[in-house]
Residue, then its C-alpha position, 0 to 999 in steps of 0.5 A: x500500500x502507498x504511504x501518502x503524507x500528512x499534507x497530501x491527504x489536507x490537499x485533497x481534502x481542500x480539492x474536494x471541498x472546493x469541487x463541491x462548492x463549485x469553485x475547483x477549476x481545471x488548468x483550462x477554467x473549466x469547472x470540476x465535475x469528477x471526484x476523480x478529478x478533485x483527488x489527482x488537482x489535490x495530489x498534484x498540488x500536494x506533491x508540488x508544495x513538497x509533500x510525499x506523494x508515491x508516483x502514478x502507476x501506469 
């Protein structure tokens, strides 16, 4: 199993939060629809603020 940081996990739950008061957007403007969506914008941001985030499986 993945060990997420702290942050990461305060970043995600940020994402959420503003997807549901329909104030996440999308790098385009676009409005987030996709919980999906909300959870990959909160990693990404967590992982540039420096938290530990594991790499994306492929």
């Amino acid at each position: 199993m993945a060990k997420y940081a702290k942050k990461a996990g305060e970043k995600v739950g940020e994402a959420i939060h503003e997807m549901k008061e329909g104030q996440l957007k999308t790098g385009t403007g676009r409005k987030v629809t996709s919980k999906k969506q909300a959870i990959a914008i909160g990693l990404s941001q967590a992982k540039k603020a420096g938290a530990k985030v594991p790499k994306k499986k492929s």
